[in-house]
C-alpha positions as CSV (number, residue, x, y, z in Angstrom):
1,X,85.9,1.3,-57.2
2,X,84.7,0.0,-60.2
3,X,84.3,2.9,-62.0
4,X,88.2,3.2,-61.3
5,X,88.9,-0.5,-62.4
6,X,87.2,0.4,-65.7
7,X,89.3,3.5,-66.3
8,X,92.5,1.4,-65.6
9,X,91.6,-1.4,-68.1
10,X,91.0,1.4,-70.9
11,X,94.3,3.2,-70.0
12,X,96.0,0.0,-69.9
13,X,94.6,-1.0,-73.7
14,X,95.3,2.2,-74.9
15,X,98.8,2.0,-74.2
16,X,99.1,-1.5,-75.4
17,X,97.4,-0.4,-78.5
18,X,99.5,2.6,-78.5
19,X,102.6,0.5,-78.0
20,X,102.0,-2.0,-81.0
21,X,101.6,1.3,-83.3
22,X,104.6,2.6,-82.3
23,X,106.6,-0.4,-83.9
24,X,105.4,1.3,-87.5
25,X,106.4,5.2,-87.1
26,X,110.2,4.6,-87.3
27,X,110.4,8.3,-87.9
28,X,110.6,10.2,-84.1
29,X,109.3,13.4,-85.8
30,X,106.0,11.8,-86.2
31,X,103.5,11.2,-83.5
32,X,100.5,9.0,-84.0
33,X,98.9,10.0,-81.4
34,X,97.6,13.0,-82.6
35,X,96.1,11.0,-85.2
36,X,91.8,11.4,-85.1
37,X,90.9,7.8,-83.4
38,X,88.2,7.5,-85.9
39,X,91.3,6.1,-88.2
40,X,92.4,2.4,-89.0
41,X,95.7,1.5,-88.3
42,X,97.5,-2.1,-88.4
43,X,96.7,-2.7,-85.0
44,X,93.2,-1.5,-84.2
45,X,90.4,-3.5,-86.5
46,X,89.9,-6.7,-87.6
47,X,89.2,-7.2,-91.1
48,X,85.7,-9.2,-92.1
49,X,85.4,-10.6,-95.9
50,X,81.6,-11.9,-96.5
51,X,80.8,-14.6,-99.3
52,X,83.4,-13.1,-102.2
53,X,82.4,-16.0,-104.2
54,X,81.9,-17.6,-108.0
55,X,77.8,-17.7,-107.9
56,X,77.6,-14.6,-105.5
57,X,79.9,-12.2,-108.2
58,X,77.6,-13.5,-111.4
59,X,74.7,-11.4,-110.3
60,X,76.7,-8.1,-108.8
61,X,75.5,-5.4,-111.2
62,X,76.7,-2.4,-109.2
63,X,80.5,-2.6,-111.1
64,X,82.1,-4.5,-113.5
65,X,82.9,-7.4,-111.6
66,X,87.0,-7.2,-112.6
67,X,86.8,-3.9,-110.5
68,X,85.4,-5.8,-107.3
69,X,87.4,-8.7,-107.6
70,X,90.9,-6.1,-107.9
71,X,89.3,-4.0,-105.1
72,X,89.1,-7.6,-103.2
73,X,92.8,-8.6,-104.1
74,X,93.9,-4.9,-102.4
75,X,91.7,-5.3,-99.2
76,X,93.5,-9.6,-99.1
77,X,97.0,-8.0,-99.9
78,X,96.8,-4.8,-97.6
79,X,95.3,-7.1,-94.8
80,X,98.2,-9.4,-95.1
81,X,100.6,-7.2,-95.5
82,X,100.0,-5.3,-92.4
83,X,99.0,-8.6,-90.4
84,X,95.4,-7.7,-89.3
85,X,93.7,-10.0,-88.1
86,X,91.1,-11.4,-91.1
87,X,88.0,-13.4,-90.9
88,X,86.8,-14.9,-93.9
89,X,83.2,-16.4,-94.4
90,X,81.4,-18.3,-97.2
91,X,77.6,-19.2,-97.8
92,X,77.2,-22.8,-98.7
93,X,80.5,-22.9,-100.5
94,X,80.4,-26.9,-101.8
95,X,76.5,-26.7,-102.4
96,X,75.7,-23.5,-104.5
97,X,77.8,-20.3,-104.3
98,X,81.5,-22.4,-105.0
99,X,85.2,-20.9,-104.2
100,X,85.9,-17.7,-102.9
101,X,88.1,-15.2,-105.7
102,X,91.7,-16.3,-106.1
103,X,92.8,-12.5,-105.1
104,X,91.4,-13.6,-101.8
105,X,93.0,-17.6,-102.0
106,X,96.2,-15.9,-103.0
107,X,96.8,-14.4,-99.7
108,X,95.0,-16.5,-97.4
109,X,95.3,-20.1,-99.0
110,X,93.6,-22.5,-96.2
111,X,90.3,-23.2,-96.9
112,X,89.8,-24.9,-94.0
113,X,90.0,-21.4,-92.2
114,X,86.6,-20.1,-93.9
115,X,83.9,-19.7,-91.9
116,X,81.5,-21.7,-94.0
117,X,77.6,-20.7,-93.1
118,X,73.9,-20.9,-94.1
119,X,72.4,-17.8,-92.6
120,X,72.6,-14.7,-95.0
121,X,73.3,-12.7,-91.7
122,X,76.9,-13.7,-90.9
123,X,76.2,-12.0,-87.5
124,X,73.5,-14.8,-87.2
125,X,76.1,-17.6,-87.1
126,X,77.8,-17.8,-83.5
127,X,80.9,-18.8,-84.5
128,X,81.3,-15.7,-87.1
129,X,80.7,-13.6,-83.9
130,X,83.0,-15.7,-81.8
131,X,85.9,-15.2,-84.2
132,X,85.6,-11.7,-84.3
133,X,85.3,-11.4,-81.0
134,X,88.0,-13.2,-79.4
135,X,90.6,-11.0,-81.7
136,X,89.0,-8.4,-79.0
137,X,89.3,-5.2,-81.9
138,X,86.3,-3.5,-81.2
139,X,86.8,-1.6,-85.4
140,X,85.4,-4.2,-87.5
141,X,86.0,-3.3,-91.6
142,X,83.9,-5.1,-93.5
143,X,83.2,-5.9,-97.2
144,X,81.3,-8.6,-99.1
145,X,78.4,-9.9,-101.6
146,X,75.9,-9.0,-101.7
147,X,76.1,-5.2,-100.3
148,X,71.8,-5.2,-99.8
149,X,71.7,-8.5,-98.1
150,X,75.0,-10.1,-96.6
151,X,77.0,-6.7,-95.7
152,X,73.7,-4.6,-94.6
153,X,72.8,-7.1,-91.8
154,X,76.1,-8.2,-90.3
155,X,76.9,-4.2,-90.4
156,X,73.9,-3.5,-88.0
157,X,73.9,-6.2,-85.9
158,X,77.7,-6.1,-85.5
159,X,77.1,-2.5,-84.4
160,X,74.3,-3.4,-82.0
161,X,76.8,-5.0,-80.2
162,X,79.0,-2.4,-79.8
163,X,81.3,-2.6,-82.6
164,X,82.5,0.5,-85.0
165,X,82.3,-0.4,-88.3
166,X,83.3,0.5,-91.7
167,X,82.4,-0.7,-94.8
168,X,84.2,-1.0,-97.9
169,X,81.9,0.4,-100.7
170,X,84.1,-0.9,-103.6
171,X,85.1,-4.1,-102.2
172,X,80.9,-5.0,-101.7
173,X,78.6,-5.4,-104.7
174,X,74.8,-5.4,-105.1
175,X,72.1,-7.0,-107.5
176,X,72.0,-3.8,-109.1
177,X,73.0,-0.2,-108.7
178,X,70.2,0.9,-106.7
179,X,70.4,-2.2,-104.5
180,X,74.2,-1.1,-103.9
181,X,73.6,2.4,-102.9
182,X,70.1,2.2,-100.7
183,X,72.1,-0.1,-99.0
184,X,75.4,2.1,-98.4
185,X,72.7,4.9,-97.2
186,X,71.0,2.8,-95.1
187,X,73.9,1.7,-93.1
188,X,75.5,5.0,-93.0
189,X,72.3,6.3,-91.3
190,X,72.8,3.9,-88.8
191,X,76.4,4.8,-88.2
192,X,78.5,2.6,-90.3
193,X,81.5,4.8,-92.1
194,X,82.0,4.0,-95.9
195,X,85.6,3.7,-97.1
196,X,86.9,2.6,-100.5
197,X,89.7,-0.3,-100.9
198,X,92.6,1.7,-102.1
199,X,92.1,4.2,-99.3
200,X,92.3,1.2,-96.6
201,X,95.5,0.6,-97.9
202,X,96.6,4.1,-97.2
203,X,94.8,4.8,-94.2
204,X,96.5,1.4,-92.5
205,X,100.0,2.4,-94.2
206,X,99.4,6.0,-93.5
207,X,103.5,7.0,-93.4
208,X,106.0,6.8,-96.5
209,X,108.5,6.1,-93.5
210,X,108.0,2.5,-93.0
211,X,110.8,1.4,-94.8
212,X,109.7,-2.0,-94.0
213,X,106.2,-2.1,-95.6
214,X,107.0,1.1,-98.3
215,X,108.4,-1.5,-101.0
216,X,105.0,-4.0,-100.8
217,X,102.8,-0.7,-100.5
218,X,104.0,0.8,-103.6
219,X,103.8,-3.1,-105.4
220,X,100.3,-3.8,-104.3
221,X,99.6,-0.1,-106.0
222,X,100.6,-0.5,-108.6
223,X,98.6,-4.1,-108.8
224,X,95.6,-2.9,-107.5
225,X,95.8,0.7,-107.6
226,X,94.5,1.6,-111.1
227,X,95.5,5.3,-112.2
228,X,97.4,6.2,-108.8
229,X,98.9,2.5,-109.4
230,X,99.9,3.7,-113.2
231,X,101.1,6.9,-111.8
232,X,103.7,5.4,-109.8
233,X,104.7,2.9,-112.4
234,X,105.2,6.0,-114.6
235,X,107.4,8.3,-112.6
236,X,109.7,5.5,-111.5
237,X,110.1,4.7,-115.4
238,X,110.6,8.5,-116.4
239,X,112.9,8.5,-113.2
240,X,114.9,5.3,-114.7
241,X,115.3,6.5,-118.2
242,X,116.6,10.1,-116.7
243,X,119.2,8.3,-114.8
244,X,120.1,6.7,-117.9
245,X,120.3,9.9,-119.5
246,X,117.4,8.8,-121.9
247,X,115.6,12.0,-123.5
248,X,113.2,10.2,-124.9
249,X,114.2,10.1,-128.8
């Protein structure tokens, strides 16, 4: 019987889950269901930003800092965007490590929403791991500073208790290169899957027919995107000057 229970409650979430996807595949010839379940969607992952902060970014030596605070702006607008549910933490915020990036304070403005902690293990702070887990998503995407220290530890202990989680690679920076990438290898021997920001944003928007979301998609890539974002600036201005019957002299 309860073995039965169980297998109702799971059919019963799927189809929820399946149900609240639906409302973003307008197009009847596509079926997300066939999708691999290994995939992010709008619906299925909350969204964990660790400690993107003034003190934290001065010492990030795995990128030019400009690159992780655009990768941070993508991950703030795509989340936004699409509505997924978004935690946001800080470390001592009014003591040592100061405000978190505007990218991030442009999309989600209320301070008073940060999770504001003193463990380096987010995972360590109850009410981190309360907020994640009343959304009930059991994906957890997560990127911060520093990638070694902050990410690394709330990755593994998040997955010790049973959650799936990805890591965004580009939106996370280390003391130094090494530091970066020991610590991506480390957690992805563990289990976590590594994803980059600008493949979030098209792994959650996934399909060119959602009308709805197409115009912001194609904005925030051309923002954010770097090259693919110049490449659609590009076409739509050779497309605009061929319509005007411009032939470039």
């Amino acid at each position: 019987m309860k073995t039965l229970k169980i297998t109702m409650l799971v059919l019963l979430v799927s189809t929820a889950t399946f149900a609240q996807w639906k409302q973003y595949n307008p197009n009847p010839n596509n079926d997300p269901s066939n999708a691999s379940k290994e995939l992010l969607n709008p619906t299925n992952h909350t969204l964990l930003m660790i400690d993107h902060e003034s003190q934290m970014a001065f010492a990030v030596e795995s990128q030019p800092i400009e690159e992780l605070r655009n990768n941070t702006g993508l991950l703030a607008a795509t989340s936004k965007l699409y509505n997924v549910p978004t935690v946001i933490t800080t470390v001592a915020e009014k003591s040592f490590s100061g405000p978190v990036f505007p990218e991030i304070k442009e999309y989600y403005g209320d301070e008073k929403q940060y999770l504001d902690r003193t463990t380096m293990n987010s995972w360590e702070d109850k009410r981190v791991v309360a907020a994640v887990g009343k959304i009930g998503k059991k994906k957890l995407v997560i990127a911060g500073l520093w990638t070694e220290v902050c990410v690394l530890t709330a990755s593994l202990s998040a997955m010790e208790d049973g959650y799936d989680v990805y890591v965004v690679t580009d939106g996370s920076g280390g003391t130094s290169q090494e530091a970066h990438d020991m610590a991506i290898m480390r957690m992805v021997q563990a289990g976590v899957k590594p994803i980059t920001s600008l493949q979030y944003l098209l792994e959650v928007h996934r399909d060119w027919a959602r009308t709805d979301t197409y115009g912001p998609v194609v904005e925030i890539s051309k923002r954010y995107g770097g090259a693919y974002g110049l490449g659609i600036d590009y076409i739509k201005t050779m497309s605009d000057w061929a319509k005007e019957g411009n032939n470039g002299h």
